[in-house]
DOMAR-244935 format. One record per residue (C-alpha): residue number from 1; chain; z, x, y; residue in three letters. Coordinates in Angstrom, 2 decimals. Example, Ala and Ser with C-alpha at 12.3 -4.5 7.8 and 13.67 -1.06 7.14 Angstrom:
BEGIN
{1; A; {7.80; 12.30; -4.50}; ALA}
{2; A; {7.14; 13.67; -1.06}; SER}
% end
This chain:
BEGIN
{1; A; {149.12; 173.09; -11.47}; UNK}
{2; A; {145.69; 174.52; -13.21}; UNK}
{3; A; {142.44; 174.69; -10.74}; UNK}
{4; A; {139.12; 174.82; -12.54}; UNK}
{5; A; {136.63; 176.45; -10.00}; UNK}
{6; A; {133.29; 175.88; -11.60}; UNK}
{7; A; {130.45; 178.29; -9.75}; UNK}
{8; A; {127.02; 177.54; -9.23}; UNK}
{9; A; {123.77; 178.85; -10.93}; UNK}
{10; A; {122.67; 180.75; -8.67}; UNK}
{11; A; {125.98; 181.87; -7.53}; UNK}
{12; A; {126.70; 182.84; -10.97}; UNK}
{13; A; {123.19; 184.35; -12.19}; UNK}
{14; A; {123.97; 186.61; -8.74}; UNK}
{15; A; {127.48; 187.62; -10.54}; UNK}
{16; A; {125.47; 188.87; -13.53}; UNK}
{17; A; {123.22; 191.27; -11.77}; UNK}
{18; A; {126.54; 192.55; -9.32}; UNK}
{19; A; {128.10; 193.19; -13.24}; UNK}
{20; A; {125.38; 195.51; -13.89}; UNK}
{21; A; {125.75; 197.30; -10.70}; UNK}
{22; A; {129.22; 197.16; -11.04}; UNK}
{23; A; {128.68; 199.23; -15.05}; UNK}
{24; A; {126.40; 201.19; -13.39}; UNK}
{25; A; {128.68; 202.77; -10.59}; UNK}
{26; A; {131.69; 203.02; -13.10}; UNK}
{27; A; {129.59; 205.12; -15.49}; UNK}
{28; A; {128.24; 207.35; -13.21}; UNK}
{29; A; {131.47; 208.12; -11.10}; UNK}
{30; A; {133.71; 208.69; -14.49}; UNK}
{31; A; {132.16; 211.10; -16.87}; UNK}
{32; A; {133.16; 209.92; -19.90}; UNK}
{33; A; {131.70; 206.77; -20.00}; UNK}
{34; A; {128.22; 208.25; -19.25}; UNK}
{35; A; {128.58; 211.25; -21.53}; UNK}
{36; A; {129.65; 208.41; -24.08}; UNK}
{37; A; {127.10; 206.32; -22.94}; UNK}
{38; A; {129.46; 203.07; -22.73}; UNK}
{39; A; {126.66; 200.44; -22.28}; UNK}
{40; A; {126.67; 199.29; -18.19}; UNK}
{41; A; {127.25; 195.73; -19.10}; UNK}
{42; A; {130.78; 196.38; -21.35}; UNK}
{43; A; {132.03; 198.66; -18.37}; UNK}
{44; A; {131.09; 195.76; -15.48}; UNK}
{45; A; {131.50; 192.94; -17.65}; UNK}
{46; A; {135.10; 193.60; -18.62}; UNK}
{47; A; {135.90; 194.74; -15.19}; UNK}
{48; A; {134.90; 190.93; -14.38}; UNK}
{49; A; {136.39; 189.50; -17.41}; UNK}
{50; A; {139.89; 191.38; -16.65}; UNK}
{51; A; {139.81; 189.81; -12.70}; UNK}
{52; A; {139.24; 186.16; -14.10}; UNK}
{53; A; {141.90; 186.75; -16.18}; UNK}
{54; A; {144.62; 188.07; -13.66}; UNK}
{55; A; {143.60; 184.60; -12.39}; UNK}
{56; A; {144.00; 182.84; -15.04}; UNK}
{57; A; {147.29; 184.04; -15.13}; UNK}
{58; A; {147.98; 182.60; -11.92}; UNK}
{59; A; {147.01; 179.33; -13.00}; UNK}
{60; A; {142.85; 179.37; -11.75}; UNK}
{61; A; {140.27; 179.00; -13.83}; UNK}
{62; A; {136.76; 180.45; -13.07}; UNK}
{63; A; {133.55; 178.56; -14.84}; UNK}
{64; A; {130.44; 180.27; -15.05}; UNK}
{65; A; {127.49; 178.30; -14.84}; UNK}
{66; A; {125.39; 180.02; -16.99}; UNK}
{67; A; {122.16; 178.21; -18.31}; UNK}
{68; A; {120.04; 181.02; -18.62}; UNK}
{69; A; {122.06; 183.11; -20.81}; UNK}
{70; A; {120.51; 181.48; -24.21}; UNK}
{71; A; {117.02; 181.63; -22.93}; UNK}
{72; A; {117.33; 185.58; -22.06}; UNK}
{73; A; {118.71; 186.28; -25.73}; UNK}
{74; A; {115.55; 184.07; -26.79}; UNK}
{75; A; {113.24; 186.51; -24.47}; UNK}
{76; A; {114.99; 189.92; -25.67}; UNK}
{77; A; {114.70; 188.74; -29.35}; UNK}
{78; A; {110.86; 187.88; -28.88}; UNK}
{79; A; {110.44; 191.66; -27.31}; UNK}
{80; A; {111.43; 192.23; -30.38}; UNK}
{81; A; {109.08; 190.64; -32.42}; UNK}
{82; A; {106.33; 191.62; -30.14}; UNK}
{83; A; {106.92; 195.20; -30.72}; UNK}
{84; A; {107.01; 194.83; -34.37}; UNK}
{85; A; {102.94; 195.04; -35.13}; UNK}
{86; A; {102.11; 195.71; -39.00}; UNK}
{87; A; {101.28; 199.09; -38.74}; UNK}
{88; A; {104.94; 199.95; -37.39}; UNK}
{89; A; {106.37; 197.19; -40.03}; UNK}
{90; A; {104.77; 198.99; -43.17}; UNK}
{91; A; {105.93; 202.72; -41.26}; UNK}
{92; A; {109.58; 201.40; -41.45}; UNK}
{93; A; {109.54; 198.78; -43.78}; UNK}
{94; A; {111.98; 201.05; -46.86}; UNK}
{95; A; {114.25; 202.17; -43.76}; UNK}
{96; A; {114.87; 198.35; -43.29}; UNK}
{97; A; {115.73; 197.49; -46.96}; UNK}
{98; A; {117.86; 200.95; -47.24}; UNK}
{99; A; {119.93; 199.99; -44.13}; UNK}
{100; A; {120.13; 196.46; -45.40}; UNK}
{101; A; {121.51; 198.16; -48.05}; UNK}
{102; A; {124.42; 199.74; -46.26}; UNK}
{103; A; {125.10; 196.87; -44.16}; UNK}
{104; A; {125.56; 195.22; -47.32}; UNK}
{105; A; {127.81; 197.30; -48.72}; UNK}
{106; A; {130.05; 197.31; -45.66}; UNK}
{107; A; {130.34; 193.78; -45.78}; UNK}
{108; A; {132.17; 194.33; -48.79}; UNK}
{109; A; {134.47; 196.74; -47.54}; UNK}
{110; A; {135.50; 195.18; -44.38}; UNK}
{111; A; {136.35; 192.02; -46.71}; UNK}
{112; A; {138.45; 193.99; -48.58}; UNK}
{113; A; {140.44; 195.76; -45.75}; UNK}
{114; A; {140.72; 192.21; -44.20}; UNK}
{115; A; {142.63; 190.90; -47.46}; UNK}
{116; A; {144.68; 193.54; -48.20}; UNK}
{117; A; {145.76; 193.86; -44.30}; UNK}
{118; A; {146.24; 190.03; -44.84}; UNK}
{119; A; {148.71; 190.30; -47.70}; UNK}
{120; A; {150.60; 192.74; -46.33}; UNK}
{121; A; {151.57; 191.59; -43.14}; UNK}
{122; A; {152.12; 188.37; -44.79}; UNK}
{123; A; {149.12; 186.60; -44.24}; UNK}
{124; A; {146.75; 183.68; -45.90}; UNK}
{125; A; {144.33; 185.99; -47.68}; UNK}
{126; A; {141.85; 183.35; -45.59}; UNK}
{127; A; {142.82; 185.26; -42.62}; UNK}
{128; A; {141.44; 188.64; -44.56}; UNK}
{129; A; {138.31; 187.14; -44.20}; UNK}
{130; A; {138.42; 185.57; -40.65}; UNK}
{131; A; {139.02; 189.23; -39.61}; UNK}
{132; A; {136.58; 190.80; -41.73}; UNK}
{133; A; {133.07; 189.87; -41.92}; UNK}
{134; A; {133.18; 185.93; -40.70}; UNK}
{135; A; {133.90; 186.36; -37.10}; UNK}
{136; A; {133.37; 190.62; -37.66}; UNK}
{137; A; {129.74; 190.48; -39.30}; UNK}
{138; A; {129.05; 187.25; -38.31}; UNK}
{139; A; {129.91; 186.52; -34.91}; UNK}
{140; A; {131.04; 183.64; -32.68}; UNK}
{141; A; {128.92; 181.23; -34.08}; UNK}
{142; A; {129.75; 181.90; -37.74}; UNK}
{143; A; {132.95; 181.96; -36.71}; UNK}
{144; A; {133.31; 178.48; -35.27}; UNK}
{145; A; {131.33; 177.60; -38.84}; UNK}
{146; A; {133.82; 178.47; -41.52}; UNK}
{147; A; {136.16; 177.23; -39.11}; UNK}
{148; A; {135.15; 173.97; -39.46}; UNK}
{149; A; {134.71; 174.36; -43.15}; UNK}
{150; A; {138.46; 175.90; -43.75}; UNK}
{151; A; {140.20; 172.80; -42.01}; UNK}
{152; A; {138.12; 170.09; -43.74}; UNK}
{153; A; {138.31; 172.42; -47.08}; UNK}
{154; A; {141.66; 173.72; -46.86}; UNK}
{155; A; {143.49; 171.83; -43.90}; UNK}
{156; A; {143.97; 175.47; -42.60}; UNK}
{157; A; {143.24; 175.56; -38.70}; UNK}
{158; A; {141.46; 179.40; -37.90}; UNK}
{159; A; {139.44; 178.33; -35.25}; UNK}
{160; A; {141.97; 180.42; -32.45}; UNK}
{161; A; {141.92; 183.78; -34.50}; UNK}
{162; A; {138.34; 183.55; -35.53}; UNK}
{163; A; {136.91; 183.05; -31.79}; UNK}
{164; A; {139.78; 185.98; -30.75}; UNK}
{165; A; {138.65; 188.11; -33.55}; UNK}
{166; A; {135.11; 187.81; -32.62}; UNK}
{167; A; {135.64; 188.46; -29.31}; UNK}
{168; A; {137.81; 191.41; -30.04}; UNK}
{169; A; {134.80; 192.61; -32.52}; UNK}
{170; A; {132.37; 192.13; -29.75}; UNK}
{171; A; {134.18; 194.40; -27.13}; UNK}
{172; A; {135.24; 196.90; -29.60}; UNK}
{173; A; {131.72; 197.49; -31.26}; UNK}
{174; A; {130.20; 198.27; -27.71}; UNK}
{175; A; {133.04; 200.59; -27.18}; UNK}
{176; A; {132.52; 202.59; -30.52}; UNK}
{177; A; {128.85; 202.38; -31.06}; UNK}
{178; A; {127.71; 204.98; -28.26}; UNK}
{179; A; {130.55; 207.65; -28.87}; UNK}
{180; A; {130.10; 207.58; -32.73}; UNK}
{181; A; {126.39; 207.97; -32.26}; UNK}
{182; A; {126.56; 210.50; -29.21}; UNK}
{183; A; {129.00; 212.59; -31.47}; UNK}
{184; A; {126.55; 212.82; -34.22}; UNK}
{185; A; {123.53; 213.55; -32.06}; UNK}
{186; A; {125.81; 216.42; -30.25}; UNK}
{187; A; {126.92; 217.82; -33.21}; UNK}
{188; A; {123.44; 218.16; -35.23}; UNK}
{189; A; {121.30; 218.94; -31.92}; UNK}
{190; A; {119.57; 216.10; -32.76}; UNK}
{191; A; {116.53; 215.13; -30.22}; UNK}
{192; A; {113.70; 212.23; -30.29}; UNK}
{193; A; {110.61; 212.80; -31.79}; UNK}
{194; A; {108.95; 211.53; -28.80}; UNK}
{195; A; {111.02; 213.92; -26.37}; UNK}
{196; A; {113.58; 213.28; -23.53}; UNK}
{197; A; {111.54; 212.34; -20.38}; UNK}
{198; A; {110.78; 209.04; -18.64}; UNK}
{199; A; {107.22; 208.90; -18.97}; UNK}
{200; A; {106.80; 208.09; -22.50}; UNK}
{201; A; {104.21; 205.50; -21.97}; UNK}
{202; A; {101.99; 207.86; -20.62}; UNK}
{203; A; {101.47; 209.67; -23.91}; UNK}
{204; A; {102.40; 206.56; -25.88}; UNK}
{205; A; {101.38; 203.61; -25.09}; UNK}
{206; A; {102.27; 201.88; -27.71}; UNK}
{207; A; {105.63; 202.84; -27.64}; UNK}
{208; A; {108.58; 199.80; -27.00}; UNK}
{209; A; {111.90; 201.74; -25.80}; UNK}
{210; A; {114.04; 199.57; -23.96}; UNK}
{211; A; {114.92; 202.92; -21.63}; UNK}
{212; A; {115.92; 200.93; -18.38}; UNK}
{213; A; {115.13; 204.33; -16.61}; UNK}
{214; A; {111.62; 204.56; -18.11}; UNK}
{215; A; {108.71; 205.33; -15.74}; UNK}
{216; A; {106.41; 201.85; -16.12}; UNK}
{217; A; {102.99; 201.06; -14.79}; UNK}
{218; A; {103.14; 196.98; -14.56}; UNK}
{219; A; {101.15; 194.86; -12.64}; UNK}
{220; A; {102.34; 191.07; -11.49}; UNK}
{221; A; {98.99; 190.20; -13.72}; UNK}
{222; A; {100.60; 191.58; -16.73}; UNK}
{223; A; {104.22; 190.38; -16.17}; UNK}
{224; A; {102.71; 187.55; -15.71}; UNK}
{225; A; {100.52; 187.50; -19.13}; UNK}
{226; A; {103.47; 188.74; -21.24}; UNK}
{227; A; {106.34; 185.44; -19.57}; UNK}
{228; A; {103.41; 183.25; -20.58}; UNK}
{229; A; {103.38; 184.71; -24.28}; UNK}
{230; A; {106.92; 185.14; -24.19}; UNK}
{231; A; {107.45; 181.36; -23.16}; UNK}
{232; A; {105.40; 180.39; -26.28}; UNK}
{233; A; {107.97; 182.27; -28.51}; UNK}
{234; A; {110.80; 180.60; -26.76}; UNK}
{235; A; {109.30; 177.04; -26.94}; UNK}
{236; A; {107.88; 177.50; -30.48}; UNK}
{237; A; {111.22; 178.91; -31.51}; UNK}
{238; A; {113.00; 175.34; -30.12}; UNK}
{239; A; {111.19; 173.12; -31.33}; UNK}
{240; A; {110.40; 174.79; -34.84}; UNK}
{241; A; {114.59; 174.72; -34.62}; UNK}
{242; A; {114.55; 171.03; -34.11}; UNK}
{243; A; {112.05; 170.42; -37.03}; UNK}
{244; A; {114.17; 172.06; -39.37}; UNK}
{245; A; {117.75; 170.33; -38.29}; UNK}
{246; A; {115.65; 166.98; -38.50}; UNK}
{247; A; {113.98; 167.60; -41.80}; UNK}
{248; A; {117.38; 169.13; -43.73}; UNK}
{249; A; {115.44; 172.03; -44.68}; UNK}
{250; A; {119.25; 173.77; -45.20}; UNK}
{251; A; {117.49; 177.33; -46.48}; UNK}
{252; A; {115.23; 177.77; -43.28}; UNK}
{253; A; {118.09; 177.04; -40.68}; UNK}
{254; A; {119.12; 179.89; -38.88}; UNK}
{255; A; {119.90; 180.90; -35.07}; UNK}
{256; A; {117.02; 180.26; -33.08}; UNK}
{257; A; {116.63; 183.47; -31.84}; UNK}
{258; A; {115.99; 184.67; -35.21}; UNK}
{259; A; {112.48; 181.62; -35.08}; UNK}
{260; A; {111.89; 183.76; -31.43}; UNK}
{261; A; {111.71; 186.92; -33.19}; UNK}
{262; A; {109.16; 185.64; -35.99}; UNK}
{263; A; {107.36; 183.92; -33.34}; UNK}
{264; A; {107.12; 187.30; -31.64}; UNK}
{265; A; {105.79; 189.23; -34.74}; UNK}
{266; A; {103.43; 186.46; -35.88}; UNK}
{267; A; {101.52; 186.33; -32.34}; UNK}
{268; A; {102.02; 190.46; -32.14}; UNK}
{269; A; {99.93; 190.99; -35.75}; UNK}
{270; A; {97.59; 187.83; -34.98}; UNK}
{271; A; {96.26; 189.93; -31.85}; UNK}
{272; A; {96.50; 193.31; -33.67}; UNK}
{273; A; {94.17; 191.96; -36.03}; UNK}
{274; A; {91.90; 190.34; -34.13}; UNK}
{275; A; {91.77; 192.24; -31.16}; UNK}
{276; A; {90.93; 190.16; -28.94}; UNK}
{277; A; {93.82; 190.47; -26.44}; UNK}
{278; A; {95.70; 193.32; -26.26}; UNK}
{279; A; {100.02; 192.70; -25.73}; UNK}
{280; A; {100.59; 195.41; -22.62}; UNK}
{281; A; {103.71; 197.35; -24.04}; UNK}
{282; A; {105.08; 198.14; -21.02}; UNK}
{283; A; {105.52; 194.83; -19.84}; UNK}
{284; A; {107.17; 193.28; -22.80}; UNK}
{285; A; {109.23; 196.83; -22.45}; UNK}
{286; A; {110.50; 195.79; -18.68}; UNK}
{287; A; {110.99; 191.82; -19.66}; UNK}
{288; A; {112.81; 192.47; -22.81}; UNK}
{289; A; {115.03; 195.48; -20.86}; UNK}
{290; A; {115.82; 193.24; -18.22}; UNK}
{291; A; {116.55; 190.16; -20.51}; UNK}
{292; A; {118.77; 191.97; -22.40}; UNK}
{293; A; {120.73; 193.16; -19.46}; UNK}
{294; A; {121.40; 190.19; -17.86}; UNK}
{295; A; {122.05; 188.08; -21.15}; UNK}
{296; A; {124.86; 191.03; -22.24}; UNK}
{297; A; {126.45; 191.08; -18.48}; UNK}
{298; A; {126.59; 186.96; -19.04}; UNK}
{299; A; {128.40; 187.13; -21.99}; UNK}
{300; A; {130.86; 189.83; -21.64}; UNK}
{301; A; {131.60; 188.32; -18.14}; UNK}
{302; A; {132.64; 184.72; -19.71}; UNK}
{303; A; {134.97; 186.60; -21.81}; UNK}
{304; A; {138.15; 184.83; -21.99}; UNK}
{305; A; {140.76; 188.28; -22.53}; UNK}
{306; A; {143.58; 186.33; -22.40}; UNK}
{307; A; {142.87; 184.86; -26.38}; UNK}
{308; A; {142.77; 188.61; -27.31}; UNK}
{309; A; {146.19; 188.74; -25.77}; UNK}
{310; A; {147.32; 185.88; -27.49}; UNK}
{311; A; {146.61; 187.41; -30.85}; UNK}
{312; A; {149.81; 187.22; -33.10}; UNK}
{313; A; {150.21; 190.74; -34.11}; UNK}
{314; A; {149.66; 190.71; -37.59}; UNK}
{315; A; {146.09; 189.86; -36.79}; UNK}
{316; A; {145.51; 192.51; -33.76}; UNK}
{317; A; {146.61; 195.21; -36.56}; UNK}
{318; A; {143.68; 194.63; -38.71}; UNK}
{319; A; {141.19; 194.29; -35.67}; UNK}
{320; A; {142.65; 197.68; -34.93}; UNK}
{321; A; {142.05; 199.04; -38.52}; UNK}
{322; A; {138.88; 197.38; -39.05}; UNK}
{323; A; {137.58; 199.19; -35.88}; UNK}
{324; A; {138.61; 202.54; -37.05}; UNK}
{325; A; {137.29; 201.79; -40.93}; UNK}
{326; A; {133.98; 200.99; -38.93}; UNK}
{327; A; {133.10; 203.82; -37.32}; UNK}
{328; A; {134.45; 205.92; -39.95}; UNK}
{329; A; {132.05; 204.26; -42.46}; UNK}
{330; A; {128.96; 204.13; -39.47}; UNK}
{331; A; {130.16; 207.98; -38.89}; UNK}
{332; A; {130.28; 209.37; -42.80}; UNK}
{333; A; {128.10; 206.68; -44.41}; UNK}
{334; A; {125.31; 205.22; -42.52}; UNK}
{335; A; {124.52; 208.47; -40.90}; UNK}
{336; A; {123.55; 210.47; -44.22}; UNK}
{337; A; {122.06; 207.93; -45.82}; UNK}
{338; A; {119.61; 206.86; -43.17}; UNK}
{339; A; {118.43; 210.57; -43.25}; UNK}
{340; A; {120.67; 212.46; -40.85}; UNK}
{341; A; {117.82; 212.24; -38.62}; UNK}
{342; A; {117.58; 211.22; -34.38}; UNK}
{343; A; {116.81; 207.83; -35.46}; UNK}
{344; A; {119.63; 208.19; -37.99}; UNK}
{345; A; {122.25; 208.45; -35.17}; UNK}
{346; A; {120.96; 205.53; -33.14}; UNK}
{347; A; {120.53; 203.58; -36.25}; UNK}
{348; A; {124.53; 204.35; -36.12}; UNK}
{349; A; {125.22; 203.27; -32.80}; UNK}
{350; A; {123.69; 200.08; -33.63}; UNK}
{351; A; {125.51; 199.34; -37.00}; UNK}
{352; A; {128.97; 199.68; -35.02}; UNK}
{353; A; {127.31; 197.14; -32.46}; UNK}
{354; A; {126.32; 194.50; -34.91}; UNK}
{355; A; {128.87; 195.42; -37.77}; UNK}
{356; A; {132.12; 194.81; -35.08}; UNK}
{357; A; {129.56; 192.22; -32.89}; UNK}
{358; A; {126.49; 190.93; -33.13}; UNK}
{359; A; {122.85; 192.36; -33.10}; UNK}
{360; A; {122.62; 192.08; -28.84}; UNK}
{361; A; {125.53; 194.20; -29.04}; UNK}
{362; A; {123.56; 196.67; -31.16}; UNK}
{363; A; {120.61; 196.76; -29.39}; UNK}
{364; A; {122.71; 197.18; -26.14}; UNK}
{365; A; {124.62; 200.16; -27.81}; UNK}
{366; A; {121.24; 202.15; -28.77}; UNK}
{367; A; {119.50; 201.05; -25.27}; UNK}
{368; A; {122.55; 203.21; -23.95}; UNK}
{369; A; {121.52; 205.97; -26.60}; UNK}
{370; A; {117.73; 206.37; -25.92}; UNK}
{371; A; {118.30; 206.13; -22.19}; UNK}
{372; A; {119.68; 209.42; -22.09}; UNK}
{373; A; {118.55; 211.35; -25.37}; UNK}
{374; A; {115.29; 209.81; -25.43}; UNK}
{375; A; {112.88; 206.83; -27.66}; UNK}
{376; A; {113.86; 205.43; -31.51}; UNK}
{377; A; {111.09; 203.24; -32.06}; UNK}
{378; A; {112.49; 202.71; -35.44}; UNK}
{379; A; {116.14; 202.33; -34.61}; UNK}
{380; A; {114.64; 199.19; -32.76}; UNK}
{381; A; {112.69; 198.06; -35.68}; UNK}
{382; A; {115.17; 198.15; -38.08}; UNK}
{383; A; {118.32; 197.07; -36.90}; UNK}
{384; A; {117.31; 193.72; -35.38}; UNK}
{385; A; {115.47; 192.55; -38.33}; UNK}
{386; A; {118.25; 193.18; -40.78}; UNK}
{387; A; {120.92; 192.19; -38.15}; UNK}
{388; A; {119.17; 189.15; -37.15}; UNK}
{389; A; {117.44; 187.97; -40.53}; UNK}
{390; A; {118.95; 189.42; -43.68}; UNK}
{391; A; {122.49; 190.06; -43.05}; UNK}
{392; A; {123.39; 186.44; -42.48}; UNK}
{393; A; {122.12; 185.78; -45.51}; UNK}
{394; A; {124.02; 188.81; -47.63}; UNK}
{395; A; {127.10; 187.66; -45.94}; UNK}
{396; A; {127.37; 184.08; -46.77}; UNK}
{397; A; {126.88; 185.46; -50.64}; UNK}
{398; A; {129.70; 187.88; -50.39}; UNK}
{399; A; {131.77; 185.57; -48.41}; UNK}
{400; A; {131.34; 183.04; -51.01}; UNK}
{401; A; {131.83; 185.30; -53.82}; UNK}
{402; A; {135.31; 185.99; -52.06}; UNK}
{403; A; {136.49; 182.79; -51.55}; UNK}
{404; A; {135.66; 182.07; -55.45}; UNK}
{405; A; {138.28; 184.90; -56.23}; UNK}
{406; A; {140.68; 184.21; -53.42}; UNK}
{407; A; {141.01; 180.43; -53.70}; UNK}
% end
């Protein structure tokens, strides 16, 4: 007989901090996670993950109850968009079109190897694609999408590999990300332009960089300030959301916490320009560093392991080879052309993150990075906007233009 334990809010939001604690002792009693820098919320999150599913085995069933988890990703993702004034838009604005560029171009590759993987081991050429940039690229949610399209389309039923595929992706890009980019930094002597130190706010102020171990100076007046403008992105983000599914606008819908981000720009450049309230950085530095922490440590914890187990074969052989063809490509691609630089190596970190994941799984993969080798404002610009924003867009066209060849 199956038992379903469902646990409480509270009880549960608690279990999301202890993961983070838990990450946080793992990594700094075995040395190659922190030299690595193996983001705190993979380490304790799995650790969790792998317990509720040594109890699944025995026939119990732990439910999270986790309510908050969409509303932190909406907070992180409006950090974003706070940070993201003009002045640092126009600064970084060709970096985001170059590495929309390479993004771009992976997608294409990772389609490819998905296919030809497929066709070898026997496989719908469909299932190329469910392991390549659908559930890869795209993440749960696109996943569950095409899904839906390939059984009323097809009659072909993916929805099993593409949520095990994306969860496979998820785990595997926060496992890659830190030693690809930690490798490159290493090996060039690469070092921030802002320095390695934990006062960076100090000289400046301006500066956004998610460093959990950064030195702050808050006040409970300007935590307070920054929730309430937070909030606004959040609630402007859900209901602008709900305008568009009512009014079957199909080319603006998009995940809300894409809206969150905009909202966060918009009201960023609104008091930019007319100065007259000023966003305090470090606050929207500590909100969005804790959001992000606790919204990762929720997710990874819900993981269900046991549908990565359950993975026919055929399928866990091109997750395997898509993993390797990703850092290779992050490693010898993205690297040289983003410039070689610092920011160049945490771009990397990232584009393993969102490239085997999703964008939270980027950011938390170069949150890792600058926590120990120090700030990448622009690492931070760049790769949310393009993960968030464009590359949903690029991959529905080369998806599309696969199927069109495929089918």
């Amino acid at each position: 007989m199956h038992t379903i334990y469902t646990i409480g809010e509270l009880e549960s939001f608690l279990i999301a901090i202890f993961v983070l604690f838990i990450g946080h002792s793992i990594n700094r009693h075995v040395p190659v996670f922190k030299k690595y820098n193996i983001p705190e919320p993979i380490v304790g999150g799995l650790v969790i993950a792998a317990v509720i599913a040594i109890l699944h085995v025995q026939n119990i069933t732990l439910v999270f109850s986790l309510s908050m988890q969409n509303t932190l990703m909406l907070m992180f993702f409006s950090t974003i968009g706070l940070s993201a004034n003009y002045k640092l838009l126009l600064s970084g604005g060709k970096k985001v079109f170059i590495f929309l560029g390479v993004a771009s171009v992976y997608i294409v590759i990772q389609n490819a190897v998905g296919i030809s993987l497929a066709s070898l081991l026997g496989l719908e050429p469909i299932m190329g694609l469910i392991a390549g940039s659908i559930t890869l690229s795209g993440g749960h949610g696109t996943g569950v999408a095409w899904s839906q399209t390939f059984a009323d389309s097809y009659g072909i039923n993916t929805l099993e590999f593409a949520m095990a595929a994306a969860t496979f992706g998820l785990v595997m890009g926060g496992i890659i990300g830190g030693p690809v980019a930690q490798r490159l930094i290493s090996k060039h002597n690469l070092v921030s332009s802002y320095g390695i130190g934990r006062k960076n706010h100090t000289e400046h102020p301006h500066l956004v960089t998610y460093d959990q171990l950064e030195e702050d100076h808050v006040t409970a007046k300007t935590i307070i300030e920054t929730l309430f403008i937070l909030l606004l992105c959040i609630t402007g983000a859900q209901w602008f959301a709900t305008w568009i599914a009512q009014s079957n606008v199909a080319w603006l819908k998009m995940p809300d916490f894409v809206y969150a981000l905009f909202f966060g720009v918009i009201i960023a450049n609104i008091t930019e320009l007319t100065r007259g309230y000023k966003l305090h950085t470090e606050s929207v530095d500590v909100i969005g560093t804790v959001s992000l922490s606790l919204f990762l440590s929720m997710a990874l914890m819900s993981l269900k392991l046991w549908e990565i187990f359950d993975l026919a074969i055929p399928l866990l052989i091109i997750l395997l080879v898509q993993t390797a063809v990703m850092a290779f490509f992050a490693y010898f691609v993205t690297f040289k052309v983003m410039g070689r630089n610092y920011d160049a190596a945490v771009i990397t970190g990232g584009h393993c993150g969102f490239g085997m994941g999703a964008t939270p799984t980027a950011v938390m993969n170069m949150g890792a990075l600058v926590s120990r080798t120090g700030p990448s404002p622009q690492a931070f610009m760049v790769v949310p906007i393009v993960g968030a924003f464009f590359i949903d867009i690029v991959n529905l066209i080369i998806l599309q233009g696969y199927l069109s060849f495929i089918m």
